[in-house]
C-alpha positions in Angstrom: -163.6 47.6 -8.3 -164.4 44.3 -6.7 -162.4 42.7 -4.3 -161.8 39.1 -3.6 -159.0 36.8 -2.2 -156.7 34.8 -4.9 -158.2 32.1 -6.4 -155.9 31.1 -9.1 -152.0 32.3 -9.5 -152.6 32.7 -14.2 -154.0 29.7 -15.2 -157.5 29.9 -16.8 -156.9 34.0 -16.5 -154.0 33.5 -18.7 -155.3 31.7 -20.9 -158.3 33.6 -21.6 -156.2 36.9 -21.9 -154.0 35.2 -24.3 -157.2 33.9 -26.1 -158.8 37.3 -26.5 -155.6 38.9 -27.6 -155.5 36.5 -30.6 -159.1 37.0 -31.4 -158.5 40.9 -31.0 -155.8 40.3 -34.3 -157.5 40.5 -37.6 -154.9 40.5 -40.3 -154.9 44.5 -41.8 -156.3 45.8 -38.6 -154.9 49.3 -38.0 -152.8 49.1 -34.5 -154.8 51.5 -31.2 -155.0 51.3 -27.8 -158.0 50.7 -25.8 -158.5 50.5 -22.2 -157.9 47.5 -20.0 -160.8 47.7 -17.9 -162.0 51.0 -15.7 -159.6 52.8 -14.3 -157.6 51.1 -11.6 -157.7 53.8 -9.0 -158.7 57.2 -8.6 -157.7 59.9 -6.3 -158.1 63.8 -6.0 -154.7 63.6 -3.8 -151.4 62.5 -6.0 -150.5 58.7 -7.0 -147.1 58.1 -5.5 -145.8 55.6 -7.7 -146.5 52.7 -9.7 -145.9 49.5 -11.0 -147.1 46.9 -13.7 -146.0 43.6 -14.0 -147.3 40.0 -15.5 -147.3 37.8 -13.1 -148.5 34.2 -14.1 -149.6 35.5 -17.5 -151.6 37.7 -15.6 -151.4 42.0 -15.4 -151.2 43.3 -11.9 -150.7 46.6 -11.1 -149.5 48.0 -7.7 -149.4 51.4 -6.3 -149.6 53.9 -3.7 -152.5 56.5 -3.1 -154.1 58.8 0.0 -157.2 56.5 1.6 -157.9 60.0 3.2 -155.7 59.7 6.4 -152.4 58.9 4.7 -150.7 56.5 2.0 -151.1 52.7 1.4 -149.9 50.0 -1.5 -152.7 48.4 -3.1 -152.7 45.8 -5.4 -155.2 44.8 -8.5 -155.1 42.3 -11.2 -156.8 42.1 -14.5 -159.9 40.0 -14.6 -159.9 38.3 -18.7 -163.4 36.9 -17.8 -165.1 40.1 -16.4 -162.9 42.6 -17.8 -162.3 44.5 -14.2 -159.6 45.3 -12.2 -159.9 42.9 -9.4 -158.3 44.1 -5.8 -155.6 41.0 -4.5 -155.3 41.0 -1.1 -155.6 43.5 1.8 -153.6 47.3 2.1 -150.0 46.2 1.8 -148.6 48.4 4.3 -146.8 46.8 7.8 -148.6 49.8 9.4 -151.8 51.2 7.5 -151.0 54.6 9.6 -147.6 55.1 8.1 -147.2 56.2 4.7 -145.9 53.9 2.0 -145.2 54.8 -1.8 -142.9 53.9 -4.7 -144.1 50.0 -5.1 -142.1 47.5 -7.3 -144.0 44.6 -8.5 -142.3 41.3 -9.6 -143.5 37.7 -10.1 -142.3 34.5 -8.2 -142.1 31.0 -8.4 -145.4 29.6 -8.6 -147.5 33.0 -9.8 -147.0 34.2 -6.8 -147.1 38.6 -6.8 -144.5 39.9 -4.4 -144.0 43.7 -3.9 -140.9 46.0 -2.6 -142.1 49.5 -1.3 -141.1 52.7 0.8 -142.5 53.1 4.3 -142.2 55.4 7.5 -141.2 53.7 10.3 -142.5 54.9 13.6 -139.7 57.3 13.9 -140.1 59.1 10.9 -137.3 56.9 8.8 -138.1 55.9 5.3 -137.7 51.6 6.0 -137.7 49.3 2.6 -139.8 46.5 2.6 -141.1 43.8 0.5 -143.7 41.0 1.1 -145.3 38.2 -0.5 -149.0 36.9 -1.1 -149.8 34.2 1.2 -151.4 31.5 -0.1 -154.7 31.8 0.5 -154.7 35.5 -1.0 -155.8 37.2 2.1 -152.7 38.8 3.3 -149.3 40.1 2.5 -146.7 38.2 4.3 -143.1 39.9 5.1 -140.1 37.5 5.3 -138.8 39.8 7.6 -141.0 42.9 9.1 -138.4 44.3 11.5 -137.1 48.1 10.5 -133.9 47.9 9.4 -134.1 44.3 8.0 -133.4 45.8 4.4 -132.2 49.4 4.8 -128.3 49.5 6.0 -127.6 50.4 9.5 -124.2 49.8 11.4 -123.7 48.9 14.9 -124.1 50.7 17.6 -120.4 51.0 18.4 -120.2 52.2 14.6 -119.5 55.5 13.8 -122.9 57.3 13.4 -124.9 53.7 14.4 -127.0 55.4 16.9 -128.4 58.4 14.8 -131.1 55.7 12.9 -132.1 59.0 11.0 -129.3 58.9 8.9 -129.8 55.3 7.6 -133.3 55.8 5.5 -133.5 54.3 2.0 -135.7 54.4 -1.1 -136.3 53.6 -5.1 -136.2 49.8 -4.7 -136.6 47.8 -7.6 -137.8 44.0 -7.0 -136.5 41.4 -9.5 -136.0 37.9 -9.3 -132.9 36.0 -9.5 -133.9 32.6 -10.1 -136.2 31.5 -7.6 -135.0 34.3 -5.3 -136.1 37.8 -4.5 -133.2 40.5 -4.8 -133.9 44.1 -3.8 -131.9 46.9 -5.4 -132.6 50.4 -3.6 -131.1 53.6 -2.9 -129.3 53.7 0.5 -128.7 56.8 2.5 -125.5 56.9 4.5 -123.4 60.0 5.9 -121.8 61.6 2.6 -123.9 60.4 0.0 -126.5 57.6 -1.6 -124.8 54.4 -2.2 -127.2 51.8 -3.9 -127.4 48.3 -2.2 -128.5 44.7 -3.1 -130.0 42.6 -0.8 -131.6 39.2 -1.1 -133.6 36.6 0.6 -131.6 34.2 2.9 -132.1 30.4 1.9 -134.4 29.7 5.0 -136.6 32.2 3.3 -136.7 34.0 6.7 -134.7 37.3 6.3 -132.6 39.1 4.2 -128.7 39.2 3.5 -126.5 42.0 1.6 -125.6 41.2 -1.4 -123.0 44.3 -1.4 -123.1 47.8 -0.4 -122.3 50.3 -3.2 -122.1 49.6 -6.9 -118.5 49.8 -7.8 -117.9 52.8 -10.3 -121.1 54.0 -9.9 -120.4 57.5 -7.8 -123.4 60.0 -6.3 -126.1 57.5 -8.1 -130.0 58.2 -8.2 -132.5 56.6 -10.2 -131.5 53.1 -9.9 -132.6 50.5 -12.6 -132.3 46.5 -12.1 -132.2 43.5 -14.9 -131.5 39.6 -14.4 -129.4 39.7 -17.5 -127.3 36.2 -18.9 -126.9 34.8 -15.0 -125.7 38.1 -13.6 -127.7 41.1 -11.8 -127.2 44.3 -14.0 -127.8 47.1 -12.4 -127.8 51.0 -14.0 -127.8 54.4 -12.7 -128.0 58.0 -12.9 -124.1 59.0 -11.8 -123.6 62.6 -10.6 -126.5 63.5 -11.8 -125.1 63.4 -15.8 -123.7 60.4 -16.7 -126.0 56.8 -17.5 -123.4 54.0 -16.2 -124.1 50.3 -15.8 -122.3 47.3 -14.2 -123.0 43.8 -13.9 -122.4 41.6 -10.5 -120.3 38.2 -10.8 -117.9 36.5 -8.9 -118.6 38.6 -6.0 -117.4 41.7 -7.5 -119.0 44.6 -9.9 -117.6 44.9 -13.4 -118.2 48.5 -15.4 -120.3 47.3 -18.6 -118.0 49.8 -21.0 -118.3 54.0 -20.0 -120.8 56.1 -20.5 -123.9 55.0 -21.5 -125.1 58.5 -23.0 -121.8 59.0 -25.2 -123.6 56.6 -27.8 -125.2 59.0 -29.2 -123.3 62.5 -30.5 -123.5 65.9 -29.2 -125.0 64.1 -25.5 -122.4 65.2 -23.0 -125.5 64.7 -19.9 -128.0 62.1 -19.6 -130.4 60.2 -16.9 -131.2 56.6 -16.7 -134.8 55.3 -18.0 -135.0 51.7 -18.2 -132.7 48.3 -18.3 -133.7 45.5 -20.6 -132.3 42.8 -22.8 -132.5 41.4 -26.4 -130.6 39.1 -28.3 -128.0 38.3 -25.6 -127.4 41.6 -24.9 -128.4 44.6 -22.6 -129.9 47.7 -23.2 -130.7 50.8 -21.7 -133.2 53.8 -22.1 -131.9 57.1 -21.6 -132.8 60.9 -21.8 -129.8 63.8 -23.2 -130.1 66.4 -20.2 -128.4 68.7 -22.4 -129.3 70.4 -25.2 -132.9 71.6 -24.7 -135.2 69.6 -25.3 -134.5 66.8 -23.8 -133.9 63.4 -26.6 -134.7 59.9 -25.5 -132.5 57.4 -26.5 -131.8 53.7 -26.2 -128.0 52.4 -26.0 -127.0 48.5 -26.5 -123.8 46.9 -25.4 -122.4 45.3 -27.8 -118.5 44.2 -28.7 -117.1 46.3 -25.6 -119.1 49.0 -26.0 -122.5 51.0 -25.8 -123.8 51.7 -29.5 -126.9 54.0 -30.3 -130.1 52.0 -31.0 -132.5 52.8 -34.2 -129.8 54.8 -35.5 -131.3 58.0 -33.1 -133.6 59.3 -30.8 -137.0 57.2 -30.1 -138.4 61.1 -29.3 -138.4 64.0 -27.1 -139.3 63.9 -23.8 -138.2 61.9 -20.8 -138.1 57.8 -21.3 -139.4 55.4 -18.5 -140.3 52.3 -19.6 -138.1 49.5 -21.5 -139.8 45.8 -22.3 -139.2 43.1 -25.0 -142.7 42.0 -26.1 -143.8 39.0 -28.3 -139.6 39.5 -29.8 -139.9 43.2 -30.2 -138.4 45.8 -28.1 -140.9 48.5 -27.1 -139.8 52.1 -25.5 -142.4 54.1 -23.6 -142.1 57.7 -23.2 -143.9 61.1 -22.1 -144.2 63.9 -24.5 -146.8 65.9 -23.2 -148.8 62.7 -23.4 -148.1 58.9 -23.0 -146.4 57.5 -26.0 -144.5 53.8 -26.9 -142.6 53.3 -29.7 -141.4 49.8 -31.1 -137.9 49.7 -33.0 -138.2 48.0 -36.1 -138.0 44.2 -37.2 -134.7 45.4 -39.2 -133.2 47.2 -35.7 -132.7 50.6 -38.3 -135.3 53.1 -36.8 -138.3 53.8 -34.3 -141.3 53.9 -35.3 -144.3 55.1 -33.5 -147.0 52.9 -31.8 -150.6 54.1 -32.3 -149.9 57.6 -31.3 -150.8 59.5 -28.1 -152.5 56.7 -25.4 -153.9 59.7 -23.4 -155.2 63.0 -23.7 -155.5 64.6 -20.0 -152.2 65.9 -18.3 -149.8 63.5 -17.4 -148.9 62.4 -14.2 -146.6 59.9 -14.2 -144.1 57.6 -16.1 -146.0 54.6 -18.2 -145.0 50.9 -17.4 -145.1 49.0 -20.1 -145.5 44.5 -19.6 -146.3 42.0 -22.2 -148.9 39.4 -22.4 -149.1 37.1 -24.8 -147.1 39.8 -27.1 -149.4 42.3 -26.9 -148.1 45.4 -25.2 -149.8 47.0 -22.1 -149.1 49.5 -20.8 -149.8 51.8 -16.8 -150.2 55.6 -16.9 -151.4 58.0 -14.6 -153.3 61.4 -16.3 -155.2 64.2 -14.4 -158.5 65.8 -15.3 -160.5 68.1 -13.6 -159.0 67.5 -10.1 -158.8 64.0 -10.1 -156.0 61.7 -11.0 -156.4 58.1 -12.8 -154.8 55.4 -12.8 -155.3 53.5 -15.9 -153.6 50.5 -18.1 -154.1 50.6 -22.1 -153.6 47.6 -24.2 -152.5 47.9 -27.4 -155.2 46.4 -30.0 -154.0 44.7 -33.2 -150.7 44.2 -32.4 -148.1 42.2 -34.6 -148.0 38.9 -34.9 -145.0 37.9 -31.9 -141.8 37.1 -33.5 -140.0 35.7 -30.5 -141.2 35.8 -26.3 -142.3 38.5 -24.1 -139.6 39.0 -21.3 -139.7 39.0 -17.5 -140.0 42.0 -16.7 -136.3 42.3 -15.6 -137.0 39.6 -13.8 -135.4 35.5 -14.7 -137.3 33.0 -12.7 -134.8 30.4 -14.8 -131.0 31.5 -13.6 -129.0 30.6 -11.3 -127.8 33.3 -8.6 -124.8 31.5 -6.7 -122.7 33.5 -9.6 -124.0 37.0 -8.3 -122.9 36.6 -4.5 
């Protein structure tokens, strides 16, 4: 893999991607996937985490793997011209000796890549942080590198505010609000996890809390974030059954309708996959945790309530991934292998994309973006001791009907409404 500073934030990259998707489009062509580049990392240790998002028309993947003394956050983005994965920046870490996993990509204003990750502090706690490119690609700038600038920590006077140990936090997910970062994460306190929002202060210097807790969301795990219609959605696992999802306005949380996972009959348990949205509405991916095996399913809220999507299961297996590319809404899954599957133009049924992506055993969730409304899609496999990192494209897609979205992300609202 090469590595170079930034030299362009989309731009002609975009444009050439877009241009060789619509060369790669012949009118009968039979649908595959093919490899975007080399593989974008390899390791004989495990991946921890990772993410793929467009930013400035561009793919960029980030994630977390051993460099032989512990783990570090790289990042790489997709070269149109030469085809390679091309590194952007330096390690992403605050401290290159600490480890640092679970990366969550998003695009700013401008092109610009930012990135929300996991990482020890020097006493062992698990610290969120998130920074920025600078401008001159040639380092990752924190608004605020102090521990505890994200994570939750009362004072000291506070019951429990000297034990730091308690306060660790992790599963961020990095969206944009607008022009503004927002950081939804997984928050540690005495009895339980709580999930917390934080965002970037308007001096662009530090970071303010949006709330602590989710209203009506009790024991979460897994939490999902979407910029949905001028408010923050955000979705979790509840108690380890139940798929639940509220939106932030006002200042307050608001329950979208129940239980996610009672869509669809005969699902009494489920787990959060994805959030996305289509057609002025939200929609969320979801696994049955009971009966065996497991079903995926995708639930829309519509009229007051969550209705079952494609009128049943997209497959078996555990869902992860949930996009709307060139109109269409695309579901990634694993089955024993990486598979997507794109409900159809008339909303009635899911039908399978190209079949299996990969062979070797999997080892990880696929991320699914669009560019130019061709899917792509970020999947870890393991052969012969070593694991890949790789991102498919999918060849001869269908003509877009409609936009690819932001990857949760909606550089175009307006947050004052979320506060």
């Amino acid at each position: 893999m090469e590595t170079r500073g930034l030299t362009s934030r989309g731009g002609a990259f975009a444009a050439a991607l877009c241009a060789a998707v619509a060369l790669a489009v012949p009118g009968q062509a039979v649908a595959n996937w093919r490899p975007a580049g080399k593989p974008v990392a390899r390791s004989r240790g495990e991946i921890r985490g990772y993410d793929l998002k467009r930013v400035g028309g561009v793919p960029y993947v980030a994630w977390s793997a051993s460099d032989g003394r512990n783990y570090v956050i790289r990042v790489a983005r997709l070269d149109a011209v030469s085809g390679r994965w091309v590194r952007v920046g330096p390690v992403v870490n605050r401290d290159g000796s600490k480890d640092a996993d679970t990366p969550s990509l998003a695009a700013g204003p401008r092109g610009t890549p930012w990135v929300a990750w996991v990482e020890v502090d020097r006493r062992g706690v698990k610290q969120i942080r998130a920074a920025h490119l600078s401008s001159d690609g040639k380092r990752w700038v924190e608004p605020d590198a102090r521990d505890f600038s994200i994570n939750y920590r009362p004072g000291a006077s506070q019951p429990y505010g000297r034990d730091r140990s308690i306060w660790y936090a992790d599963s961020p997910q990095l969206t944009f609000f607008g022009r503004v970062p927002y950081i939804t994460f997984l928050q540690d306190n005495p009895a339980e996890y709580e999930v917390d929002v934080v965002r970037l202060t308007a001096k662009g210097r530090g970071w303010e809390r949006v709330s602590r807790g989710v209203s009506g969301e009790d024991i979460p795990s897994t939490p999902r974030a979407l910029v949905f219609s001028n408010q923050l959605l955000v979705g979790v696992t509840e108690d380890s059954d139940a798929v639940v999802v509220a939106s932030r306005s006002n200042r307050a949380w608001h329950p979208l309708g129940g239980i996610a996972n009672t869509s669809a009959p005969g699902t009494p348990e489920g787990a959060i996959g994805a959030l996305a949205s289509l057609h002025g509405e939200p929609y969320v991916l979801w696994r049955s945790e009971s009966p065996s095996p497991s079903q995926v399913y995708v639930s829309r809220f519509s009229g007051g309530a969550w209705r079952l999507v494609g009128g049943g299961p997209v497959g078996s297996g555990q869902g992860s991934s949930l996009r709307v590319i060139g109109g269409r809404l695309y579901a990634a899954l694993v089955d024993g292998g990486a598979h997507v599957s794109r409900l159809s133009d008339d909303g009635a049924s899911w039908q399978s994309v190209a079949g299996a992506i990969n062979s070797d055993a999997p080892t990880g969730m696929p991320v699914l973006t669009g560019v130019c409304g061709a899917p792509y899609v970020a999947f870890a496999d393991t052969a012969a001791g070593v694991t890949s990192l790789r991102v498919a494209r999918l060849a001869e897609a269908p003509a877009p009907i409609g936009a690819d979205d932001g990857d949760g992300s909606d550089l175009g609202a307006t947050p004052g409404a979320a506060r």
